[in-house]
C-alpha positions in Angstrom: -5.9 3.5 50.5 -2.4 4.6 49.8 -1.5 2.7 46.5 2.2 5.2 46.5 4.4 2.3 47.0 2.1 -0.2 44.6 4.1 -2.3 42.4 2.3 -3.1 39.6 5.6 -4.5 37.4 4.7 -7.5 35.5 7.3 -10.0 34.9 7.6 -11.2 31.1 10.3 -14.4 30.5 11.2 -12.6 26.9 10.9 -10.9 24.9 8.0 -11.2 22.6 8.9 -11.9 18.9 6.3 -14.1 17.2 3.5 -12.0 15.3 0.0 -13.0 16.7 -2.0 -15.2 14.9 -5.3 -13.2 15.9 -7.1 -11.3 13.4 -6.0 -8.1 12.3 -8.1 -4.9 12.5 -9.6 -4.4 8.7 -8.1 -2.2 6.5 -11.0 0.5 6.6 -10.8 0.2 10.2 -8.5 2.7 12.4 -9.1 0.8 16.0 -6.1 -1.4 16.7 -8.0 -4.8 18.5 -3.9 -5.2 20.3 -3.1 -3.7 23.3 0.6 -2.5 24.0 1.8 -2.3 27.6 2.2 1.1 27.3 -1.9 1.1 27.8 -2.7 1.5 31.5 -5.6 1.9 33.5 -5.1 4.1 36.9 -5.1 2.5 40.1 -6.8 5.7 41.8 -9.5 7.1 39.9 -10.1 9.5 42.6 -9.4 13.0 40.9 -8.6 14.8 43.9 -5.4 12.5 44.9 -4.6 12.7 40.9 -4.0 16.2 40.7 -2.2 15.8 44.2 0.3 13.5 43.2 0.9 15.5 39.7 1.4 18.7 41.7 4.1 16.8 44.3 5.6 14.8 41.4 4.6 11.8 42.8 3.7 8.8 40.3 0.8 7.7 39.4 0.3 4.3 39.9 -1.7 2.3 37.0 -1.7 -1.6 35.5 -1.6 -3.0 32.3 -4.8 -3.3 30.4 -5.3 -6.9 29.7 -6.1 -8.2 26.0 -4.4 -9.3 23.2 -0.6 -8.0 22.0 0.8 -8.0 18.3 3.7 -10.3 19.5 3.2 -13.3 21.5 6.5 -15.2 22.8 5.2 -18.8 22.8 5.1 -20.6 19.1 1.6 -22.7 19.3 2.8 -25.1 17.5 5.2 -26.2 19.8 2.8 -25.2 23.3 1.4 -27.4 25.5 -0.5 -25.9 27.9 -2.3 -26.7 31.6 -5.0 -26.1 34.1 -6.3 -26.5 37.5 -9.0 -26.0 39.3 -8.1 -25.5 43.3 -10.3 -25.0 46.7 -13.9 -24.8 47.1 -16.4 -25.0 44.2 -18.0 -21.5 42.5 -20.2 -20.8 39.9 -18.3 -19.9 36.8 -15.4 -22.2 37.0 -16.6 -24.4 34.0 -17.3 -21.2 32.3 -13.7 -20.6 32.6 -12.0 -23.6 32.0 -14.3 -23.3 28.5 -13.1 -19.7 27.7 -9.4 -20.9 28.2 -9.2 -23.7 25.7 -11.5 -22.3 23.1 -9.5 -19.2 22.9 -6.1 -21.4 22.7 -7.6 -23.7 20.2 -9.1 -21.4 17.8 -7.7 -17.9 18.5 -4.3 -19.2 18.6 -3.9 -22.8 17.8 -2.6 -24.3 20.4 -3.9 -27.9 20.3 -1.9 -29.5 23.6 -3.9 -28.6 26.3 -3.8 -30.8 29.3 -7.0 -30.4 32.2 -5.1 -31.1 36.0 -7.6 -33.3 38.0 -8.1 -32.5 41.8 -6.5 -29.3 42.4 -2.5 -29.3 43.1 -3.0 -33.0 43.8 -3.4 -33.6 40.4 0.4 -33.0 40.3 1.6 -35.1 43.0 2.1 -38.8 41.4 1.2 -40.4 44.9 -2.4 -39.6 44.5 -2.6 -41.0 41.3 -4.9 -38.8 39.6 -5.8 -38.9 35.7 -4.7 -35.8 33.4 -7.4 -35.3 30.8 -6.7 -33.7 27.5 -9.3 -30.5 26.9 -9.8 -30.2 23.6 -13.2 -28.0 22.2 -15.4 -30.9 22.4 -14.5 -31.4 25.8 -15.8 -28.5 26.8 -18.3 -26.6 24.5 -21.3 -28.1 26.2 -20.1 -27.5 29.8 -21.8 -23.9 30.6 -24.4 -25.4 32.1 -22.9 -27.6 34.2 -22.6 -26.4 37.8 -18.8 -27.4 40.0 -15.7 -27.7 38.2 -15.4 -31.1 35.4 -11.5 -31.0 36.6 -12.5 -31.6 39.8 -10.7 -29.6 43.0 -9.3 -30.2 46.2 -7.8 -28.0 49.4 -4.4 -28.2 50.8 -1.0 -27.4 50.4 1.3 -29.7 47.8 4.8 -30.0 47.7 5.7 -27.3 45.5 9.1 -28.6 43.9 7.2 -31.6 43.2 4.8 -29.6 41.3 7.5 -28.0 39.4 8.6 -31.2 39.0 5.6 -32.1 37.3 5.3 -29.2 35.3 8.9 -29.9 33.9 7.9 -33.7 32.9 5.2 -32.8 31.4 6.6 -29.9 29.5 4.2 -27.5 30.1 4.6 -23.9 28.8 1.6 -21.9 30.7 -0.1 -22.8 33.6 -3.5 -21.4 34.5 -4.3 -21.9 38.3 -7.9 -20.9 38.5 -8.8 -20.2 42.7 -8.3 -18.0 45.5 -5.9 -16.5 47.9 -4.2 -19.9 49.1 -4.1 -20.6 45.7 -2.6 -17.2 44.1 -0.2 -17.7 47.1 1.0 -21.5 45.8 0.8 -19.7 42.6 3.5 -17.1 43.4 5.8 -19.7 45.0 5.3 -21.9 42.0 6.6 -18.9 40.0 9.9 -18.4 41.8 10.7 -21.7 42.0 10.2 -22.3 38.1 12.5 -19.0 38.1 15.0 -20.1 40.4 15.5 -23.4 37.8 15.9 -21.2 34.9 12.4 -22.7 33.5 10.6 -21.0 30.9 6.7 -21.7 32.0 4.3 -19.4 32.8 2.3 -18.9 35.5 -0.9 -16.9 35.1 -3.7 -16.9 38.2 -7.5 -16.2 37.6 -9.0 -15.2 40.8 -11.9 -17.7 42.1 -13.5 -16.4 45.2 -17.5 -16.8 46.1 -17.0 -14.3 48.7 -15.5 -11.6 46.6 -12.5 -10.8 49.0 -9.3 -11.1 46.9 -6.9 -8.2 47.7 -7.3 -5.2 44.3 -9.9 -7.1 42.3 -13.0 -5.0 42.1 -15.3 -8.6 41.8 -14.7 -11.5 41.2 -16.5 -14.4 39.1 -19.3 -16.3 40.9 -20.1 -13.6 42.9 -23.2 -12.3 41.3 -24.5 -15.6 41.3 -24.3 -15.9 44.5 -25.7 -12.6 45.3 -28.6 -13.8 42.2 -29.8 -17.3 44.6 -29.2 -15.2 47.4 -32.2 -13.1 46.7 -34.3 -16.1 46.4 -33.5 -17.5 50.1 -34.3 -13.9 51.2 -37.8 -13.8 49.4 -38.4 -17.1 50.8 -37.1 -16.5 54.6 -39.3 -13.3 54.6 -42.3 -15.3 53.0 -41.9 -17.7 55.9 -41.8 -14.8 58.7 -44.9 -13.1 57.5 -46.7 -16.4 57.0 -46.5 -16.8 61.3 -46.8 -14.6 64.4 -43.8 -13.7 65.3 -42.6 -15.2 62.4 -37.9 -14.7 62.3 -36.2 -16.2 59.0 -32.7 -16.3 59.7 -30.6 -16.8 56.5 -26.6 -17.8 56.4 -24.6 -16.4 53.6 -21.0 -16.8 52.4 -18.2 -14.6 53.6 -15.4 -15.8 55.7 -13.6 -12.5 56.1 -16.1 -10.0 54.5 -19.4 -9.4 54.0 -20.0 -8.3 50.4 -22.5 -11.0 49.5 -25.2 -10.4 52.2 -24.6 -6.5 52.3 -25.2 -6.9 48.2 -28.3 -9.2 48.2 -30.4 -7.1 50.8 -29.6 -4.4 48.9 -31.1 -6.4 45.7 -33.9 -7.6 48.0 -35.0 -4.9 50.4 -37.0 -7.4 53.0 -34.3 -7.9 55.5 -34.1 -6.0 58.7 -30.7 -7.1 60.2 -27.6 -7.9 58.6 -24.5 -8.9 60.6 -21.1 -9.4 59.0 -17.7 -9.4 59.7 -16.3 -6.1 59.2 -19.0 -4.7 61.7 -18.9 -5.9 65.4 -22.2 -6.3 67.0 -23.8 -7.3 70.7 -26.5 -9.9 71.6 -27.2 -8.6 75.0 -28.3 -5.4 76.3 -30.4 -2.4 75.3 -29.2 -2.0 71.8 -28.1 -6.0 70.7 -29.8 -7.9 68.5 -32.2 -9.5 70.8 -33.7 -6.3 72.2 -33.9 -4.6 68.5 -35.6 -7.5 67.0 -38.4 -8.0 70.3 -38.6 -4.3 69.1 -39.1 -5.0 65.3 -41.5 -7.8 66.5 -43.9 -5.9 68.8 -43.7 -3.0 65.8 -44.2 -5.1 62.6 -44.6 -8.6 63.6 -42.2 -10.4 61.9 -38.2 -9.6 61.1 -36.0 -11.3 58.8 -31.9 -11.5 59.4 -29.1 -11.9 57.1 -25.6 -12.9 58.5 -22.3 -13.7 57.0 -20.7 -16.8 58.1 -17.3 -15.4 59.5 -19.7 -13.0 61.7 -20.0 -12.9 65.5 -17.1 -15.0 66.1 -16.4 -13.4 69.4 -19.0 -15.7 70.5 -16.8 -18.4 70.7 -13.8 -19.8 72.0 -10.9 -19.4 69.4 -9.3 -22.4 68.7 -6.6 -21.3 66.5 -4.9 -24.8 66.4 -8.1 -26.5 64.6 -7.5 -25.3 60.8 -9.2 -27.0 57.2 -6.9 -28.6 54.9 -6.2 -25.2 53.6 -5.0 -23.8 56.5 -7.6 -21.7 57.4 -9.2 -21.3 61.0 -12.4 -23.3 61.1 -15.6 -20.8 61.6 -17.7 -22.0 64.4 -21.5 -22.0 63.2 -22.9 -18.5 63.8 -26.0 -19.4 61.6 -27.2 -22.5 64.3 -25.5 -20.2 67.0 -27.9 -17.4 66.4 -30.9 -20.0 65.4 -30.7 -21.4 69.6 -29.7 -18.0 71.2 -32.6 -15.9 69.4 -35.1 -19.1 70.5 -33.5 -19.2 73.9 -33.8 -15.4 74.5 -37.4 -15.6 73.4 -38.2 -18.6 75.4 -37.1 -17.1 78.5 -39.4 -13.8 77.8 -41.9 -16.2 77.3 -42.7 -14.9 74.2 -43.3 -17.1 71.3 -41.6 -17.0 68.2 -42.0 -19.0 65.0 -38.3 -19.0 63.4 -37.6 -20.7 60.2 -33.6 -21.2 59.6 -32.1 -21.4 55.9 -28.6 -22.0 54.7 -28.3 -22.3 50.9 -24.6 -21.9 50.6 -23.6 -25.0 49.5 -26.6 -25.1 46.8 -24.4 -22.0 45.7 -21.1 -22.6 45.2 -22.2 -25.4 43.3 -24.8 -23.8 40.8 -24.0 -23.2 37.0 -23.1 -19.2 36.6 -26.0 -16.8 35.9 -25.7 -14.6 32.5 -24.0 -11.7 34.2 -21.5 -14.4 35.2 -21.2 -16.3 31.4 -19.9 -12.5 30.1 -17.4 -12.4 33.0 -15.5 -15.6 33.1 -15.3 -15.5 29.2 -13.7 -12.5 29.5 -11.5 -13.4 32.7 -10.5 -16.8 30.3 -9.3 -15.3 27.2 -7.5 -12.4 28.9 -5.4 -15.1 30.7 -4.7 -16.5 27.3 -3.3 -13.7 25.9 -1.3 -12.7 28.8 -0.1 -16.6 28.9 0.8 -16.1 25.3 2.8 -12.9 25.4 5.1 -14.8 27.7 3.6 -13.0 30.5 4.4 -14.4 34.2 3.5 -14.4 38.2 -0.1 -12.3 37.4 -3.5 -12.5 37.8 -5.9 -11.1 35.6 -8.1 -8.7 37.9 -11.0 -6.2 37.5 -10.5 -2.8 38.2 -12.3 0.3 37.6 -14.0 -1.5 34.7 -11.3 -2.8 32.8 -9.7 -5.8 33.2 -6.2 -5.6 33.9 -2.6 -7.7 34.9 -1.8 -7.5 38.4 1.2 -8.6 40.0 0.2 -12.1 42.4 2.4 -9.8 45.0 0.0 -7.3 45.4 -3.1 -9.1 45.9 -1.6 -13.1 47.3 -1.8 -12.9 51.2 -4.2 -9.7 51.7 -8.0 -9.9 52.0 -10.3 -7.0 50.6 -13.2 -6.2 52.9 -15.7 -4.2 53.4 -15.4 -0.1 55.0 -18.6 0.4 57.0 -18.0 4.3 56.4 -18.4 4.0 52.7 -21.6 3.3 50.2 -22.3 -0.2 50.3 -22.5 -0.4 53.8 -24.0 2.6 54.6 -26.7 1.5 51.9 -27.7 -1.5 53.9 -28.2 0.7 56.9 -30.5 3.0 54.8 -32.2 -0.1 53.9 -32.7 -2.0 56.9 -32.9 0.9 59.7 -30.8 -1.1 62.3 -28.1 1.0 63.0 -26.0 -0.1 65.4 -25.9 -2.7 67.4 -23.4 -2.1 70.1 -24.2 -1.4 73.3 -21.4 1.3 74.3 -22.5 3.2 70.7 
């Protein structure tokens, strides 16, 4: 990945003057718990193309390290902050609606924070949705507690009206907690609150089940979902070996990419096929998937398949006109596609299969985080804060070689991160499953 021409500017409306009111370091202390923008963390940790670009004089791209700064621009007292919750559910979203307010309310005193209900509808008088005040009590018991308590919803809003909103209601930082239709609303929320002369801030917090957003290493919610992912894999490979010719077929998350089922076969080594979108693959013919799993039947009886739910979509007839409320193309069903083709393949070999078909994915997106999770969003919440405080605008906290760090919303809004079948993950599910390809002209 060339990352030359990477702008990793982030926008500030002032300049920072009010001394934090977080805890100093102690005096017998020499660490400094502030970070200074000066603190970067590389883009390319890849020594080779380091010393490359030092040699040709070429700069080194690198972000800000997220945390805390000595000088925030915002007084507290006089802050009223907001959030939203936008597009599908995930695990982890309560987690960091919770992180957000506690870390305003105690770590800096900010006492006005307002919780938008319904995603960007909450914004749109029409729809005539409540604004609920988030205060600590609100939210200290909510960890548990699977969905989102602000509610969501899909589907562009007017976004002067919004601004609108945001201008009535005075608000000084708004978190927008969701994924890439929603870091792009976010980016266009930005520019039109610049184009008024507005001082608000706009800071993003990436939401995506399926771990896709463009330059964030992972996402929250995504190791639960690769956690209860394992368990429908134990269970579809109970059911296969419990009948002759026994096929569990399992449906995972991923539109565009296909990190969460390359991820959980490679946390639970008892699937045999895994189809996903980055990698093309053929039904028919010699080397398809019906002829490899008769194979994997008549050698080991039973065979258990993984695939991602934007995979195999050559299948079908594009309809590119018929689109969600988010403007995405609507998947056609490869899960209940595959469940009929595999029996109908069988059927007319007269050989007799016993195939058990699960799709937990909704069960998913609307579970409470596992632990991994809890540690993730709280750091993903409070990390927004401070960059929210220190006047910070048009960013996204992201993960990124370990550290989390400020990214522009224009280099990750619009773009999709997916998988490359050359490199390790990939090439670690073919290790474990031993299906190589399955193409035809391969």
């Amino acid at each position: 990945m060339d990352f030359d021409f990477l702008n990793t500017t982030i926008i500030a409306l002032g300049k920072a003057k009010i001394p934090s009111p977080l805890p100093k370091p102690e005096r017998d202390t020499q660490d400094d718990t502030f970070i200074d923008d000066s603190d970067r963390v590389l883009v390319d940790v890849d020594l080779n193309q380091t010393l490359s670009r030092i040699m040709e004089g070429r700069p080194l791209p690198s972000f800000e390290l997220a945390g805390p700064r000595k000088n925030i621009y915002f007084d507290p007292s006089k802050l009223r902050c907001a959030l939203v919750t936008c597009g599908g559910l995930c695990p982890g979203l309560n987690d960091i609606i919770r992180s957000v307010v506690l870390e305003l309310y105690y770590g800096y005193g900010v006492k006005n924070v307002l919780g938008i209900k319904y995603g960007l509808q909450g914004f749109i008088p029409g729809y005539g949705h409540d604004v609920i005040e988030l205060k600590p009590e609100t939210v200290v018991n909510i960890l548990e507690r699977g969905g989102s308590i602000l509610g969501s919803s899909r589907g562009p809003q007017p976004i002067d009206a919004i601004v609108d909103s945001l201008e009535r209601m005075n608000i000084g930082i708004l978190f927008m907690i969701g994924g890439d239709g929603t870091l792009m609303a976010a980016a266009r929320i930005a520019d039109a609150i610049t184009e008024r002369g507005l001082k608000t801030s706009i800071v993003g917090i990436p939401k995506t089940i399926d771990n896709d957003i463009y330059m964030v290493s992972q996402s929250f919610g995504f190791d639960t979902a690769v956690d209860v992912a394992t368990s429908a894999i134990t269970g579809a490979h109970n059911e296969a070996e419990g009948y002759p010719n026994g096929i569990g077929l399992i449906k995972l998350m991923g539109r565009h990419s296909g990190f969460i089922a390359a991820t959980a076969t490679l946390a639970q080594q008892d699937v045999n096929f895994v189809l996903v979108p980055e990698v093309d693959f053929d039904l028919e013919g010699p080397r398809g998937l019906f002829a490899s799993i008769e194979k994997r039947l008549k050698q080991r009886g039973h065979a258990v398949i993984v695939v991602a739910e934007g995979a195999g979509q050559k299948f079908f007839t594009a309809d590119k006109s018929d689109k969600d409320a988010s403007g995405n193309i609507r998947l056609k069903d490869i899960g209940l596609y595959l469940r009929e083709a595999i029996s109908d393949y069988f059927n007319s070999k007269k050989i007799e299969i016993s195939l058990k078909y699960i799709d937990p994915s909704y069960m998913i997106r609307s579970l409470p985080a596992n632990a991994n999770d809890h540690v993730t969003c709280s750091f993903f919440g409070r990390d927004a804060v401070h960059a929210g405080m220190a006047g910070k605008t048009k960013l996204l906290v992201g993960r990124w070689n370990n550290h989390f760090v400020h990214l522009p919303m224009d280099a990750s809004a619009g773009k999709r991160k997916k998988m490359c079948p050359n490199e390790k993950l990939w090439q670690g599910v073919l290790g474990a499953t031993g299906q190589g390809s399955l193409l035809n002209d391969e």
